[in-house]
N, C-alpha and C positions, 0 to 999 in steps of 0.2 A: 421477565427479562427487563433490565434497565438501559437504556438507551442515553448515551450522552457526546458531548464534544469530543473529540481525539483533543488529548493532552502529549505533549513531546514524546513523555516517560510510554506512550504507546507506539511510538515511530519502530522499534525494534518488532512487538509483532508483527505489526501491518507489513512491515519488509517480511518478515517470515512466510506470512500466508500468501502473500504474494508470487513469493519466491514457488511455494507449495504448488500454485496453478503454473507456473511456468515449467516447472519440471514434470508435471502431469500432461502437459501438453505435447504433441507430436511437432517433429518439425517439418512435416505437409500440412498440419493441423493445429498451430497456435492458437492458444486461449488466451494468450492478451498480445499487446502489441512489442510484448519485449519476447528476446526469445533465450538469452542468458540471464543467471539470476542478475541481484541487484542488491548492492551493496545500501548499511542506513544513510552512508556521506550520498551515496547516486541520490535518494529520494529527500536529503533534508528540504534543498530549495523547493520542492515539489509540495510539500508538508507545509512549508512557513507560508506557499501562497494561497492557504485555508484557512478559514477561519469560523465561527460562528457566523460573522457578518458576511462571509464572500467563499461559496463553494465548501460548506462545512462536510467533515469527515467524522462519521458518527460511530460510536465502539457501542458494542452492546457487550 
């Protein structure tokens, strides 16, 4: 397995999988802090404030 930075062009999965545990989740029983999915525009600001230098987001 290779392990690297999140690059943009991966913002649409990372939303996917995302989106994946929210709808698996109960709603007595949330498995993250959202409880509707969530669109790429909701997460780009969330994304841009990552970086290798600060809070990196890593894709394997």
């Amino acid at each position: 397995m290779r392990l690297r930075f999140s690059r943009e062009e991966d913002l649409p999965a990372i939303v996917r999988i995302y989106n994946q545990a929210i709808r698996q989740g109960k709603k007595s029983q949330p498995v993250t802090a959202f409880r509707e999915p969530l669109t790429v525009a909701d997460r780009r600001e969330w994304f841009e404030r990552h970086g290798p230098s600060s809070y990196p987001i890593w894709v394997a």
